[in-house]
C-alpha positions as CSV (number, residue, x, y, z in Angstrom):
1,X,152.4,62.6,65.7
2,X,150.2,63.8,68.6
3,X,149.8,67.8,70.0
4,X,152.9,69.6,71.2
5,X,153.1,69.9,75.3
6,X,153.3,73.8,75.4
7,X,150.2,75.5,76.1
8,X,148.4,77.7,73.8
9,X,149.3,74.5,70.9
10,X,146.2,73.2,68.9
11,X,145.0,70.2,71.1
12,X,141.8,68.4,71.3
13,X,140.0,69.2,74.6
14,X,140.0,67.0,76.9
15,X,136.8,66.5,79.0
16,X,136.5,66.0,82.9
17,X,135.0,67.3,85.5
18,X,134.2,70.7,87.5
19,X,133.7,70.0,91.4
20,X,132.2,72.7,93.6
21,X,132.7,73.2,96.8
22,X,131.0,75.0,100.0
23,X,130.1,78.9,98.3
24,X,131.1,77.9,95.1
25,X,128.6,75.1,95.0
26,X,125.9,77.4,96.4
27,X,126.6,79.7,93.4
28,X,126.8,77.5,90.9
29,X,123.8,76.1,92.3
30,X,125.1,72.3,91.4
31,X,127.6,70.3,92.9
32,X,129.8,69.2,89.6
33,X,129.3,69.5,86.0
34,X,131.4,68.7,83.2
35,X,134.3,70.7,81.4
36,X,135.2,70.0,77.6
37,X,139.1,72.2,77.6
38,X,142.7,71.7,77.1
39,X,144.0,74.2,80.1
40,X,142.2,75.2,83.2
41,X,141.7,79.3,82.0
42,X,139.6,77.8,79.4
43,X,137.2,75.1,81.1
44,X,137.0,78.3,84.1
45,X,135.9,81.0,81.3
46,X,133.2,78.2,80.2
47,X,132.3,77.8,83.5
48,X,131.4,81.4,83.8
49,X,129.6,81.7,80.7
50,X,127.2,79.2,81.4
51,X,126.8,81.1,84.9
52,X,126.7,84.3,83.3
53,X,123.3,85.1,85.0
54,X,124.3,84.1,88.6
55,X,126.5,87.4,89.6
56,X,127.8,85.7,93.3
57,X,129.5,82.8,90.8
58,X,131.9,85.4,89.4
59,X,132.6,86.6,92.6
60,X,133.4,83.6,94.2
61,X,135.3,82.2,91.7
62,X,137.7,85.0,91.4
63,X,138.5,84.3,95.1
64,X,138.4,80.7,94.8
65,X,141.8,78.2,94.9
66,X,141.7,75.3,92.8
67,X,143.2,72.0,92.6
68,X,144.1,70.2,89.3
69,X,143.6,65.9,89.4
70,X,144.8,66.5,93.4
71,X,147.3,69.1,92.6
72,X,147.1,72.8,94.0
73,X,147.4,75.0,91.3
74,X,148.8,78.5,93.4
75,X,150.0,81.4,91.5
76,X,149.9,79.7,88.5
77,X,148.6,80.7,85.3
78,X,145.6,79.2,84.4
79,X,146.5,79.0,80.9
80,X,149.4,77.0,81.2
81,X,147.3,74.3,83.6
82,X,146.7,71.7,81.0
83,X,143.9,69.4,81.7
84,X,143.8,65.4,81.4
85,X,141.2,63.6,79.9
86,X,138.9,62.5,82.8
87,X,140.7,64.6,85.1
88,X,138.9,66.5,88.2
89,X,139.3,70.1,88.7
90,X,138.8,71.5,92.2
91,X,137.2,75.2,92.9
92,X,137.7,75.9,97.0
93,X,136.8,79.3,98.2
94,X,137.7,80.7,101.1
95,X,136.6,78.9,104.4
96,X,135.9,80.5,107.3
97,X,138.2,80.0,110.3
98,X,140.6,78.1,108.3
């Protein structure tokens, strides 16, 4: 039995953690909070509806990189990022001078 690997398939969400970092965190105006998704388009689109009022958290998420449990996710799409239970997702904006 269990959910089919594709994404898009009818799977529980799995529930993990958001970390920002450097603007990000600024925006958000916390340093972590907690996502409850199966892929990383979906905890991201949560994320921004529950910062729907800070305008600067849009921004800088949209120009943000992100790592997945360590992993960079690139070019990717976000939908097919499927998240672990317990797992860490990463938002790094830009740096300066990097």
């Amino acid at each position: 039995m269990g959910a089919p690997n594709h994404a898009g398939a009818e799977a529980a969400p799995a529930t993990g953690t958001i970390r920002y970092w450097a603007a990000a965190k600024a925006a958000a105006g916390t340093p972590e909070e907690p996502y409850e998704a199966v892929t990383l388009a979906e905890a991201l689109r949560a994320a921004g509806d529950r910062h729907a009022h800070q305008p600067e958290f849009a921004r800088v998420l949209a120009r943000s990189s992100f790592l997945v449990d360590g992993a960079p996710v690139g070019t990717r799409d976000h939908a097919t990022i499927r998240l672990a239970q317990g797992g860490t997702v990463e938002v790094l904006p830009p740096f300066a001078g990097g």
